[in-house]
TORDRENFI-786627 format. One line per 4 residues: number of its first residue (from 0); their letters; for each residue x, y, z of N, C-alpha, C. Coordinates in nm, 2 decimals, always signed. Each point is the difference from the previous one (the first is absolute). Layout:
BEGIN
NUM = a = X,Y,Z,X,Y,Z,X,Y,Z | ...
This chain:
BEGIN
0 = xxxx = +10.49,+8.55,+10.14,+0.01,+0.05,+0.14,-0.14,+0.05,+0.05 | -0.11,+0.08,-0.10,-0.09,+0.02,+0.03,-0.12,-0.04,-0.09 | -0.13,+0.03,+0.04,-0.07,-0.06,-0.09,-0.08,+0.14,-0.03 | +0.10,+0.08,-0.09,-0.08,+0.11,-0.07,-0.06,-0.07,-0.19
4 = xxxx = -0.06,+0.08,-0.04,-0.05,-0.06,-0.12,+0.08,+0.08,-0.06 | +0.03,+0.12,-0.04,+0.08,+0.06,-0.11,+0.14,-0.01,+0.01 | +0.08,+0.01,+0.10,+0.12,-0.01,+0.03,+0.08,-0.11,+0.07 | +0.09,-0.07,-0.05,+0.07,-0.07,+0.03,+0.10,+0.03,+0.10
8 = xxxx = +0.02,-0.04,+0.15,+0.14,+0.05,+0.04,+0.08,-0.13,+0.07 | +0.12,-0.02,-0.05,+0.10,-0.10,+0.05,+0.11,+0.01,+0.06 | -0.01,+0.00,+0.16,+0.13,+0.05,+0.10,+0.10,-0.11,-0.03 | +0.14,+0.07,-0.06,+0.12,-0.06,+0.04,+0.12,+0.03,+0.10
12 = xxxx = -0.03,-0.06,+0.13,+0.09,+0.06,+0.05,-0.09,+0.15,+0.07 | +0.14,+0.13,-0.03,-0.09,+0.13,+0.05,-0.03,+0.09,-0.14 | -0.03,-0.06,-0.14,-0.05,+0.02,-0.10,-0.13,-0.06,-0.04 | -0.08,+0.06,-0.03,-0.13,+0.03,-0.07,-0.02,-0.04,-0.13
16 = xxxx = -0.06,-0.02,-0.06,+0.01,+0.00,-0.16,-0.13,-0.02,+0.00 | -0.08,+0.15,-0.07,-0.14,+0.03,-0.02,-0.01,-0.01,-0.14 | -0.11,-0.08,-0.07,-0.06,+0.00,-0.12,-0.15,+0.06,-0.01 | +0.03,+0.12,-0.08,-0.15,+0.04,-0.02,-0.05,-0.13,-0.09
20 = xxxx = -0.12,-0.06,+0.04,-0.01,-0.13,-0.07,-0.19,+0.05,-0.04 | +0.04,+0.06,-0.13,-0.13,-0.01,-0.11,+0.01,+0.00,-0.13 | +0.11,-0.12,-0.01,+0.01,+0.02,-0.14,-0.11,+0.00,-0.12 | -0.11,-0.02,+0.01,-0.08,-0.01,-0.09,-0.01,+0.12,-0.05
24 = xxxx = -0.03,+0.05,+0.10,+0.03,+0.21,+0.01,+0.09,+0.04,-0.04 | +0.10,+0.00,-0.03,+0.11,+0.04,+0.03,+0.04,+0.08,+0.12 | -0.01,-0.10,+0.12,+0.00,+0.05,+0.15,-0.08,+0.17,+0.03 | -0.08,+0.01,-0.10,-0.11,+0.12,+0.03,-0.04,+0.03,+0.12
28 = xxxx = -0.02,+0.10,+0.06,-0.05,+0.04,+0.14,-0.16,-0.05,+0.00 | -0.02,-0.05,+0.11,-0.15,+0.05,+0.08,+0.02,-0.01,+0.14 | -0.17,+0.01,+0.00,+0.03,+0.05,+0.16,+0.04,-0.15,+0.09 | +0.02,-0.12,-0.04,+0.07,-0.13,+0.07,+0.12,+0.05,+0.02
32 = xxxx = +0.06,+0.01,-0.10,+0.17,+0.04,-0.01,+0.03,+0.12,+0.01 | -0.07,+0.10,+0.08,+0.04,+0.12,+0.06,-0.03,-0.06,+0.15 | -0.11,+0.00,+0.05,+0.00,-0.09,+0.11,+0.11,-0.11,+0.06 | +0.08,-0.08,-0.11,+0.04,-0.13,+0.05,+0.15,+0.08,+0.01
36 = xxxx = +0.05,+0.08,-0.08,+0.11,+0.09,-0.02,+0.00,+0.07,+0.11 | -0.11,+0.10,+0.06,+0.06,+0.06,+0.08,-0.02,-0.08,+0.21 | -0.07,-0.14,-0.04,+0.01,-0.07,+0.14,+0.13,-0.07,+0.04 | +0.08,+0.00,-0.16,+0.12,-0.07,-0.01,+0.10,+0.10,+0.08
40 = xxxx = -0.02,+0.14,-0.06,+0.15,+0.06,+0.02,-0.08,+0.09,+0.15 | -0.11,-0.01,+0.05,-0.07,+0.06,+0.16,+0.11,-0.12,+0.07 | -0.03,-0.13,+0.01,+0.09,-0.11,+0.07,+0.08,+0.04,+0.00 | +0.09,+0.04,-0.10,+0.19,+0.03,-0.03,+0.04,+0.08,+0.16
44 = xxxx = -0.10,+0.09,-0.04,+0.07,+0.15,+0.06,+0.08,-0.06,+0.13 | -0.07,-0.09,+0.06,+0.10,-0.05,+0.14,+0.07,-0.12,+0.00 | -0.03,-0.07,-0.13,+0.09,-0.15,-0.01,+0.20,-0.01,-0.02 | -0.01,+0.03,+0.11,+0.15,+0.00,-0.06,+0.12,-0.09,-0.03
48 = xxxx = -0.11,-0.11,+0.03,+0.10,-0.15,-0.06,-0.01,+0.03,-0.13 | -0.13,+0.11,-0.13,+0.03,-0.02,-0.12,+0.11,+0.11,-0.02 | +0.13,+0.01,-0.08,+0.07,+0.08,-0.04,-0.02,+0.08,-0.14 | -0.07,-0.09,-0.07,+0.03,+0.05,-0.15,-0.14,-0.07,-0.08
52 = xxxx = -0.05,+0.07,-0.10,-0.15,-0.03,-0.03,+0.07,+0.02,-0.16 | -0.04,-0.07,-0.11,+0.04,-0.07,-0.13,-0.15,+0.05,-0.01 | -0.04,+0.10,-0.11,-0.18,+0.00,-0.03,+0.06,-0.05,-0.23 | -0.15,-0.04,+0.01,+0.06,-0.04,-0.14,-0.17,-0.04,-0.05
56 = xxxx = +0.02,-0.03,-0.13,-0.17,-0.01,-0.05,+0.06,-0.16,-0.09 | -0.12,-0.06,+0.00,-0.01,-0.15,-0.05,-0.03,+0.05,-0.13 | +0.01,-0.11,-0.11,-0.04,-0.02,-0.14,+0.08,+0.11,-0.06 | -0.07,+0.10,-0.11,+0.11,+0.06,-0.15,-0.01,+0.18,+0.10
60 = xxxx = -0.02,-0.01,+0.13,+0.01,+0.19,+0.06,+0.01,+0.00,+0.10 | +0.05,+0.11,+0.07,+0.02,+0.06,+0.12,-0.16,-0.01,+0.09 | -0.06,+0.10,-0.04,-0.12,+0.06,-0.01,-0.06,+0.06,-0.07 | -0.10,+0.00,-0.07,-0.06,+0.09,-0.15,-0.08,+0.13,+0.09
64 = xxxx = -0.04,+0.01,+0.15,-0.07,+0.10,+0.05,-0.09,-0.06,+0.04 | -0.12,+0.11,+0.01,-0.13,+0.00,+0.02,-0.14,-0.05,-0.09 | -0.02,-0.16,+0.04,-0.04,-0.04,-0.04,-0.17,+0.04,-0.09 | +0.03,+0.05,-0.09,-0.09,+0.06,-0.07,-0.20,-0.11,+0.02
68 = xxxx = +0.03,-0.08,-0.05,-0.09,-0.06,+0.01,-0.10,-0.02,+0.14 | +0.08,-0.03,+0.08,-0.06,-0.01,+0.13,-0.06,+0.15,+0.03 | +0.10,+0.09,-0.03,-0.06,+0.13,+0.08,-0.10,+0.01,-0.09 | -0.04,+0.01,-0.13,-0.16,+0.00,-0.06,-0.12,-0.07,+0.05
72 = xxxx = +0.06,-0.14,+0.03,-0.12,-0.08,+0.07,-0.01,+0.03,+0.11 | +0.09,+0.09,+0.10,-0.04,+0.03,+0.10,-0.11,+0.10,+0.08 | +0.02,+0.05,-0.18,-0.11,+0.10,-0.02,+0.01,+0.16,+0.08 | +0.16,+0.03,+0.07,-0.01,+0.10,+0.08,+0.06,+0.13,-0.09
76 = xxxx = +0.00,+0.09,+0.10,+0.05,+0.16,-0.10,+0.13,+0.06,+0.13 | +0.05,-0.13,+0.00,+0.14,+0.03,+0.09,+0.09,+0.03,-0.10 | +0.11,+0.05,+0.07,+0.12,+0.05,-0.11,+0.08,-0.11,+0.03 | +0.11,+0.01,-0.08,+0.11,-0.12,-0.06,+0.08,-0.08,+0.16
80 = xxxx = +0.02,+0.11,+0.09,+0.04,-0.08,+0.08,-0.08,-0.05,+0.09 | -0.16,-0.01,+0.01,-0.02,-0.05,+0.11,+0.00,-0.16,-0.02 | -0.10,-0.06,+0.08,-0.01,-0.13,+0.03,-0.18,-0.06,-0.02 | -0.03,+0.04,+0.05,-0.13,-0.02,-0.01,-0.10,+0.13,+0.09
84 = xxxx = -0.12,+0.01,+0.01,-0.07,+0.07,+0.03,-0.05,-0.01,+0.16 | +0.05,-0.09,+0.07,+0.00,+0.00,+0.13,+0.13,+0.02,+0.05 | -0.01,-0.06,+0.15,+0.14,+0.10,+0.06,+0.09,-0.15,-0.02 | +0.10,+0.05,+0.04,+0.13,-0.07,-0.06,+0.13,+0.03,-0.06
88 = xxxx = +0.13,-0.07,+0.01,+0.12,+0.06,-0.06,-0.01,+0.06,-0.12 | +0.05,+0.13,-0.07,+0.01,+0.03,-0.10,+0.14,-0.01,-0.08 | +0.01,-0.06,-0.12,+0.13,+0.01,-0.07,+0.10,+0.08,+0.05 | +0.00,+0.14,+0.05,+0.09,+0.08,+0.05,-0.02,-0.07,+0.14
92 = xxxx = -0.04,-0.04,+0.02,+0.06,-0.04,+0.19,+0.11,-0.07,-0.02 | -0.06,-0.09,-0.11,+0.11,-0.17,-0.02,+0.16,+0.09,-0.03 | +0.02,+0.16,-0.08,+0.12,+0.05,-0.04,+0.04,+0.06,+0.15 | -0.05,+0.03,+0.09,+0.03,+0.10,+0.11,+0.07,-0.14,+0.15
96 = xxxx = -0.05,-0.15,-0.05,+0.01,-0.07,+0.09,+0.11,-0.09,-0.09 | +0.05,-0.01,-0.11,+0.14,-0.03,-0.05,+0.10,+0.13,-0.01 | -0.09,+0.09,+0.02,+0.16,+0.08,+0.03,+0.04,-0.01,+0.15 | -0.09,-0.02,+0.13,+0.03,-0.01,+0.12,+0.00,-0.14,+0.09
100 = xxxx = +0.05,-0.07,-0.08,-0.01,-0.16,+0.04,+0.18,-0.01,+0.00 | +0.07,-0.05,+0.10,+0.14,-0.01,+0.05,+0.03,-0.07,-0.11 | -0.04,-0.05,-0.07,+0.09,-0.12,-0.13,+0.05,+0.10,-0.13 | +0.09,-0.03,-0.02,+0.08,+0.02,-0.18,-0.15,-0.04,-0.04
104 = xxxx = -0.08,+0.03,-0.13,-0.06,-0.05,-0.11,+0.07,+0.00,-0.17 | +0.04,-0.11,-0.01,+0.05,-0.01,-0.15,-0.13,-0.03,-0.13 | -0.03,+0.08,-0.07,-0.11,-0.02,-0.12,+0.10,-0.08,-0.11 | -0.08,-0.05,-0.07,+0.05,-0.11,-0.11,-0.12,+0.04,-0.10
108 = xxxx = +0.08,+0.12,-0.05,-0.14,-0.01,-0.14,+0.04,-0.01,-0.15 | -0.10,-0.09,+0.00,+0.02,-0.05,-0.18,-0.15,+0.03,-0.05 | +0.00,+0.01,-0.12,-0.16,+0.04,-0.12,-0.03,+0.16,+0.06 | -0.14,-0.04,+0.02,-0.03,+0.11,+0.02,-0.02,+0.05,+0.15
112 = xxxx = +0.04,+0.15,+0.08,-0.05,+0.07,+0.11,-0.05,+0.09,-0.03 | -0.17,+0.01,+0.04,-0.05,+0.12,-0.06,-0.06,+0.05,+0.12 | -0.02,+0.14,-0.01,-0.06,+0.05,+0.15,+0.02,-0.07,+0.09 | -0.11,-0.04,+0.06,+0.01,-0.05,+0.14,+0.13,-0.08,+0.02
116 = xxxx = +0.05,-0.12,-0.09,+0.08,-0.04,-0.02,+0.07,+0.04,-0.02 | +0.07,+0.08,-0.09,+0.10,+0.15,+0.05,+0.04,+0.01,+0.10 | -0.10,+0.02,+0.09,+0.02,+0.12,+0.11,+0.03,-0.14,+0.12 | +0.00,-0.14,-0.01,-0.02,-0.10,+0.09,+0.19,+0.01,-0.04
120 = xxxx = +0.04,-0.03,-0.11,+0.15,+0.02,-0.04,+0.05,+0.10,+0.04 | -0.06,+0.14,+0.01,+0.09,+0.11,+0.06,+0.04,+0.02,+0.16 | -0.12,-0.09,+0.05,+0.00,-0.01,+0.16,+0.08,-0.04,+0.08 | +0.07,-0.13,-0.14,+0.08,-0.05,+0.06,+0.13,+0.07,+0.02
124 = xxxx = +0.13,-0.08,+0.05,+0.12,+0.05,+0.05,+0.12,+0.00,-0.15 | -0.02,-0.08,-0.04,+0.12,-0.08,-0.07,-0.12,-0.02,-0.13 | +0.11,-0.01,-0.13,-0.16,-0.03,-0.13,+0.09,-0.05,-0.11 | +0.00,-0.14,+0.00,+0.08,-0.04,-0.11,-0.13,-0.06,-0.13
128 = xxxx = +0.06,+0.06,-0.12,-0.09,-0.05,-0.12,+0.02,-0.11,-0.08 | -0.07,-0.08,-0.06,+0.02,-0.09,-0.08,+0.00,+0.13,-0.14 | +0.07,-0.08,-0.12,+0.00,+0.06,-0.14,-0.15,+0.03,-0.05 | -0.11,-0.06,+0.04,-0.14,+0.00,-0.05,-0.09,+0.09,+0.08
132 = xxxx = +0.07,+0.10,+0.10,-0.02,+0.07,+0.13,-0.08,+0.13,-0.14 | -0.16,+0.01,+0.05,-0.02,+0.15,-0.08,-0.11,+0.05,+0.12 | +0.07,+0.12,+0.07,-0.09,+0.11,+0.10,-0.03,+0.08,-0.06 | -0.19,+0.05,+0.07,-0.04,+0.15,-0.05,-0.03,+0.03,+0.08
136 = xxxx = -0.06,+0.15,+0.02,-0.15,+0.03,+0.08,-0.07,+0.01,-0.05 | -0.09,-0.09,+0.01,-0.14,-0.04,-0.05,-0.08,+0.09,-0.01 | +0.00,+0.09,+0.12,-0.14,+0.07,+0.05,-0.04,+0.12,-0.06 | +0.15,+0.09,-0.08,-0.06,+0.06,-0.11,-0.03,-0.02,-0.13
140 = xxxx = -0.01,-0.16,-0.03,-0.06,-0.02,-0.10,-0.17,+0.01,+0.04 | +0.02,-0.05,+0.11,-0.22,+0.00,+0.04,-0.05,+0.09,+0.00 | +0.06,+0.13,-0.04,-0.08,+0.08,+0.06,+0.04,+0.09,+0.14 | +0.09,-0.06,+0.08,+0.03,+0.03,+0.12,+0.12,+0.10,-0.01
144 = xxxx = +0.06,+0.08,+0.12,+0.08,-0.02,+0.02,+0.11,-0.07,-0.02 | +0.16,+0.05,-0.04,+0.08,-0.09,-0.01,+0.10,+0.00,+0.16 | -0.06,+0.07,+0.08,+0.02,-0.06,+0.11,-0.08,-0.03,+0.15 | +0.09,-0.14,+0.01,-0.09,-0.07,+0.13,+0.04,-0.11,+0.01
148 = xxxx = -0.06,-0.03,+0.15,+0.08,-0.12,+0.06,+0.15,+0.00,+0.00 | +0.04,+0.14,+0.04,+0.17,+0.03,+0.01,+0.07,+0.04,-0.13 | -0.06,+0.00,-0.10,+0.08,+0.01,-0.13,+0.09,+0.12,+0.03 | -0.04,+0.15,+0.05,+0.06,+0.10,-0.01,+0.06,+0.02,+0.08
152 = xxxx = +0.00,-0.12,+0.09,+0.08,+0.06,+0.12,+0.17,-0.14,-0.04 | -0.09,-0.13,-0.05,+0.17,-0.06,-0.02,+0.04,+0.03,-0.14 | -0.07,-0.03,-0.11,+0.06,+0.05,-0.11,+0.11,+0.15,-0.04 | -0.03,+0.11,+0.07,+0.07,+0.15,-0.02,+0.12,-0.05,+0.09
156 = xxxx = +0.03,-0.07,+0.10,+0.14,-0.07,+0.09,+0.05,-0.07,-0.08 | -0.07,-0.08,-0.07,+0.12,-0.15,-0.07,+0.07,+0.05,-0.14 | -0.12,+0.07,-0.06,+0.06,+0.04,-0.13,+0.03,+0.15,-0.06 | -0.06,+0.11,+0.10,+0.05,+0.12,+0.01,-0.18,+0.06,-0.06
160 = xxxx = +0.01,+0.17,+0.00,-0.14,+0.02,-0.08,-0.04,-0.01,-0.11 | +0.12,+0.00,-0.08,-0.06,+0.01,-0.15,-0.07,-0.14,-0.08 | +0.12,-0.12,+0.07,-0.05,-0.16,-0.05,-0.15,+0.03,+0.07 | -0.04,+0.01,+0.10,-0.08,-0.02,+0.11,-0.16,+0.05,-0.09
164 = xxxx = +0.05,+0.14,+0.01,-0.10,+0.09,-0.07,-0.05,-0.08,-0.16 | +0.08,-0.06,-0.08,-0.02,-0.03,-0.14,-0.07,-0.09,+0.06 | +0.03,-0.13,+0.11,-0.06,-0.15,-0.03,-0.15,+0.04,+0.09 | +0.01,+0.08,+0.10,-0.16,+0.05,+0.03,-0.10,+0.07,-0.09
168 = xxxx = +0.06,+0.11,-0.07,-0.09,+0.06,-0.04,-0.03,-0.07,-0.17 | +0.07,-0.09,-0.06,-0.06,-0.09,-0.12,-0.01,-0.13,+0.01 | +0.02,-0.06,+0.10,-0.04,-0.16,+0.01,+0.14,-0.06,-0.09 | +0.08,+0.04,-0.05,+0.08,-0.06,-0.03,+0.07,-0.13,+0.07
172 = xxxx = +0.02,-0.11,-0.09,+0.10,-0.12,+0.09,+0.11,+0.02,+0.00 | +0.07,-0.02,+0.07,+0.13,+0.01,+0.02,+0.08,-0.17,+0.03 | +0.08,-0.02,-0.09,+0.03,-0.14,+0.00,+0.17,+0.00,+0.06 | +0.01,-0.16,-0.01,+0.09,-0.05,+0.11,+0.13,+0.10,-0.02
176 = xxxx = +0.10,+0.02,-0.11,+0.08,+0.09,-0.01,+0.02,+0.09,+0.07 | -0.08,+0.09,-0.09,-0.06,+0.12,+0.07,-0.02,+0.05,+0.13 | -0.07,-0.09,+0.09,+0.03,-0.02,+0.09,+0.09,+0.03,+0.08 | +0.11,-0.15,-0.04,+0.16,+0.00,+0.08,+0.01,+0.15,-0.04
180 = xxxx = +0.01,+0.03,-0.09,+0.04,+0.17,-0.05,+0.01,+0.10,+0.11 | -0.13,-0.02,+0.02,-0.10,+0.09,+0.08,+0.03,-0.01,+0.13 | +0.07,-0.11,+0.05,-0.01,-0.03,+0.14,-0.12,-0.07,+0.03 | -0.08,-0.02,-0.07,-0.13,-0.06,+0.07,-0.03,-0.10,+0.05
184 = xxxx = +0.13,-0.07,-0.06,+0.00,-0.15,+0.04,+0.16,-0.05,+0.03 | +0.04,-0.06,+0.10,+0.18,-0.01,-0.04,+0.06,-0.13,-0.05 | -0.10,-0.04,-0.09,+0.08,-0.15,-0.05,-0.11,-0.01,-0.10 | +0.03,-0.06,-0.13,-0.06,-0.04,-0.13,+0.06,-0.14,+0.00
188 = xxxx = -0.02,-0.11,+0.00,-0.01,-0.15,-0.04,-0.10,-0.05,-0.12 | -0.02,-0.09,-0.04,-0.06,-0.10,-0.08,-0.08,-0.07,+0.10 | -0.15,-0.01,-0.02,-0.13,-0.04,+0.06,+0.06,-0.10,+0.07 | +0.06,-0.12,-0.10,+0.03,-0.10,+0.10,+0.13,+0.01,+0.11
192 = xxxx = +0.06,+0.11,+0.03,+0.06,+0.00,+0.07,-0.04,+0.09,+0.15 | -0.08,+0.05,-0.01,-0.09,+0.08,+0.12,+0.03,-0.04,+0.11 | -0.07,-0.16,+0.05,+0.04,-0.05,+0.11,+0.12,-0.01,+0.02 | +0.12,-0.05,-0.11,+0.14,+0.00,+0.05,+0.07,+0.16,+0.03
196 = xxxx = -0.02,+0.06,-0.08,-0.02,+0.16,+0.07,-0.02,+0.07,+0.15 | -0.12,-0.05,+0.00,-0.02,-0.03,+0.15,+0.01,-0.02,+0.09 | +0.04,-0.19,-0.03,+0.08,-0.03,+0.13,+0.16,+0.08,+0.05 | +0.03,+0.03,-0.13,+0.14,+0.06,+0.03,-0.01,+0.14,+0.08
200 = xxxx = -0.13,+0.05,-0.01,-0.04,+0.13,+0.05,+0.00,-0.01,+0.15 | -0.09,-0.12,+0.01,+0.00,-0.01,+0.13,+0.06,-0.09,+0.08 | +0.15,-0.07,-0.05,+0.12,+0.01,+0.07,+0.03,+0.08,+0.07 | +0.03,+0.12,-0.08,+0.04,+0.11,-0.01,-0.04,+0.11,+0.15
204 = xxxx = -0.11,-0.04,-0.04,-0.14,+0.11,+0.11,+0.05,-0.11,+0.15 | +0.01,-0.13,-0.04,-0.04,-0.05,+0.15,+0.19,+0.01,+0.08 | +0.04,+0.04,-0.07,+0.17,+0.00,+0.06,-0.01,+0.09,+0.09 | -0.07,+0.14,-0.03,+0.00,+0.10,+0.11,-0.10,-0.04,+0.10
208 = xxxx = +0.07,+0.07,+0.12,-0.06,-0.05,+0.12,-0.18,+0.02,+0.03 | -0.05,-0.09,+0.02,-0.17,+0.03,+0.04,-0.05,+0.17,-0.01 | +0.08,+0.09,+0.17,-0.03,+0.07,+0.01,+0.08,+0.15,-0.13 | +0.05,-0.08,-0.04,+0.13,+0.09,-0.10,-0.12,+0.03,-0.11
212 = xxxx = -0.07,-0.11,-0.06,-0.04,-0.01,-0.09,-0.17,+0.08,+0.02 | -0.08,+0.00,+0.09,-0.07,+0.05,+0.08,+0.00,+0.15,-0.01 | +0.09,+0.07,+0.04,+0.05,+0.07,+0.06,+0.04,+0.11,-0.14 | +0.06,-0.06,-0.06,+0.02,+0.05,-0.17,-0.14,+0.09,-0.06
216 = xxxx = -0.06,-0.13,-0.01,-0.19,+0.01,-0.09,-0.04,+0.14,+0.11 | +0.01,-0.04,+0.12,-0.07,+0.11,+0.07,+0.04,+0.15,-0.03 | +0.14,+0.01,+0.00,+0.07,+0.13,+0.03,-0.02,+0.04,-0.16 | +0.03,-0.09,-0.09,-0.02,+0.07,-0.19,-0.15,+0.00,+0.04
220 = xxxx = -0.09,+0.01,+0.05,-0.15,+0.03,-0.01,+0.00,+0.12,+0.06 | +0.04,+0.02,+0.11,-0.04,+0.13,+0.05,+0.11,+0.11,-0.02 | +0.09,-0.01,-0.07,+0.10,+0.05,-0.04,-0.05,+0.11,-0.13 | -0.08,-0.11,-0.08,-0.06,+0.03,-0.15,-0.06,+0.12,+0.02
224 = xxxx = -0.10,+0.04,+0.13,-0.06,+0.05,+0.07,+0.06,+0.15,+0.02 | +0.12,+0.01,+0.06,+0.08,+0.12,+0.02,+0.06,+0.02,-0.08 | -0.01,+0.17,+0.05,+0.08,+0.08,-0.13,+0.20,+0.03,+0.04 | -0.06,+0.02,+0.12,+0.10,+0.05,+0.05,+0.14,-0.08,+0.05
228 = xxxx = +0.13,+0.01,-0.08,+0.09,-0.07,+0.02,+0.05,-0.03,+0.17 | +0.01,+0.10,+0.09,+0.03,-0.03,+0.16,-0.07,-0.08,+0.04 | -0.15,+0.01,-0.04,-0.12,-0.08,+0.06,+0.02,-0.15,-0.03 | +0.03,-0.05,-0.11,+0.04,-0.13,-0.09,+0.12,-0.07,+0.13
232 = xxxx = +0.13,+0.09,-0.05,+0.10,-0.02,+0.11,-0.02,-0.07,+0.13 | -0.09,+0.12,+0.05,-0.03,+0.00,+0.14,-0.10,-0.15,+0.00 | -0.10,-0.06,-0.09,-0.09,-0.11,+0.05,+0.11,-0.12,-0.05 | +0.10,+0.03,-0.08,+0.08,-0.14,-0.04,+0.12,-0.01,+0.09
236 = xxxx = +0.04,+0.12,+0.07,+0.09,-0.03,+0.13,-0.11,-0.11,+0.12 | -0.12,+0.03,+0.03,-0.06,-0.05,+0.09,-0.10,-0.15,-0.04 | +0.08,-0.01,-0.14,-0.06,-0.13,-0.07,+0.10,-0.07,+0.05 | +0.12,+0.05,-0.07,+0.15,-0.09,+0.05,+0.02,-0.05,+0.17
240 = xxxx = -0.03,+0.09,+0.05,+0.03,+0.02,+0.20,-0.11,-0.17,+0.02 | -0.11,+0.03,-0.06,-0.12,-0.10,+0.04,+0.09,-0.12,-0.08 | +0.01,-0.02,-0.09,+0.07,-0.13,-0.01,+0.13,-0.01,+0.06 | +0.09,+0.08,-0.02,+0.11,-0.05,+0.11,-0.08,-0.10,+0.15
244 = xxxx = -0.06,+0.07,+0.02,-0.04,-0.06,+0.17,-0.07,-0.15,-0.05 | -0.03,-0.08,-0.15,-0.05,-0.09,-0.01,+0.13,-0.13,+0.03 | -0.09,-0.06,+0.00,+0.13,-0.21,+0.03,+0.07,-0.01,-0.11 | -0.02,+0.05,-0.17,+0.06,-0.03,-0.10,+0.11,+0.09,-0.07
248 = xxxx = -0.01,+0.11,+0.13,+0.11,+0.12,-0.05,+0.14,-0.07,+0.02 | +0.09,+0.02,-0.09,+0.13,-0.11,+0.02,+0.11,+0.06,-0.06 | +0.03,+0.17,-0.01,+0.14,+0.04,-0.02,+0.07,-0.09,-0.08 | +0.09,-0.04,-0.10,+0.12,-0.04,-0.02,+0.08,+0.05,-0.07
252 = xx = +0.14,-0.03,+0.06,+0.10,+0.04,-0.11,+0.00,+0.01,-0.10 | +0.02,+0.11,-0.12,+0.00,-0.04,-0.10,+0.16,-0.01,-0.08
């Protein structure tokens, strides 16, 4: 569909299906595929013929992270999430513009997600794992921080503080199981079954109406946000009112 170099994307219909495409790497970050990543999902924000975005990594992983090698030859003394040394999208843009882009995002991770890669799986909506699925955070093994690029703000929601606190503050993997366990992911399959996984996922996703489905992502985003139960109430009564008044609101009997 496009002529990016690191990522593959193939519209079916009002589905997407993005491949981080470095396998040599094992789809490792640089600054191409932070760039190509976040020009992909800047377009989304208003496409609304796409409904639903499939992200997934080519060859034996999801994403391994931050491509080690490159950032040395780059020779800079940026920290883990940047991009390069001039101006430009940073890895946290590409998480702040998949969390506000109108589409479902379903991740498909198998091997390894590490850091940045991590955090590209956590962004998403929906996270189904293959059996060979192993997540860390990387960044306190470097040296860094074990939080960034969103870690502390999605990880302490998906799996509560104490999973949260263990897998940040030791770099520990946390594998496919475990996971489903955890909530972190809501389906465990066999590698080879990911895409059929998927497609069934996004049956599923595309049954609800455009704006129904839209409308959902938005309100669990800014919902996440508030503390306060009236306040919740009050923006999901005025979510509902706004779709009622849409063409695919359709009452029926049950």
């Amino acid at each position: 569909m496009s002529d990016y170099a690191t990522i593959n994307v193939v519209r079916e219909g009002p589905v997407d299906w993005v491949t981080l495409n470095r396998p040599e790497r094992l789809n490792a970050i640089d600054a191409t595929l932070v760039r190509e990543l976040w020009s992909y999902f800047d377009k989304l924000q208003s496409d609304y013929s796409c409904r639903v975005v499939v992200l997934r990594g080519a060859g034996k992983g999801f994403c391994s992270g931050l491509d080690l090698t490159w950032f040395r030859e780059a020779g800079s003394a940026m920290p883990a999430g940047a991009t390069d040394a001039g101006p430009g999208p940073s890895l946290g843009d590409i998480m702040l513009k998949m969390r506000s882009c109108p589409q479902a995002i379903v991740a498909l991770v198998h091997g390894a997600a590490c850091g940045g890669g991590f955090n590209l799986a956590l962004a998403a909506d929906i996270r189904i794992a293959g059996r060979s699925a192993r997540m860390n955070v990387a960044f306190i093994k470097l040296g860094l921080s074990g939080c960034e690029l969103g870690t502390s703000y999605f990880l302490p929601r998906m799996v509560g503080t104490s999973v949260a606190a263990e897998l940040m503050m030791t770099g520990r993997f946390i594998h496919a199981d475990r996971a489903l366990a955890t909530g972190l992911v809501s389906e465990v399959v066999d590698d080879d079954q990911l895409e059929h996984a998927a497609r069934a996922m996004v049956t599923d996703l595309l049954a609800a109406s455009p704006v129904g489905l839209r409308k959902t992502k938005e309100t669990m985003t800014r919902a996440s946000e508030i503390e306060d139960l009236s306040a919740v109430i009050a923006l999901e009564e005025r979510t509902q009112l706004a779709c009622m008044q849409g063409a695919t609101f359709a009452p029926k009997n049950r």
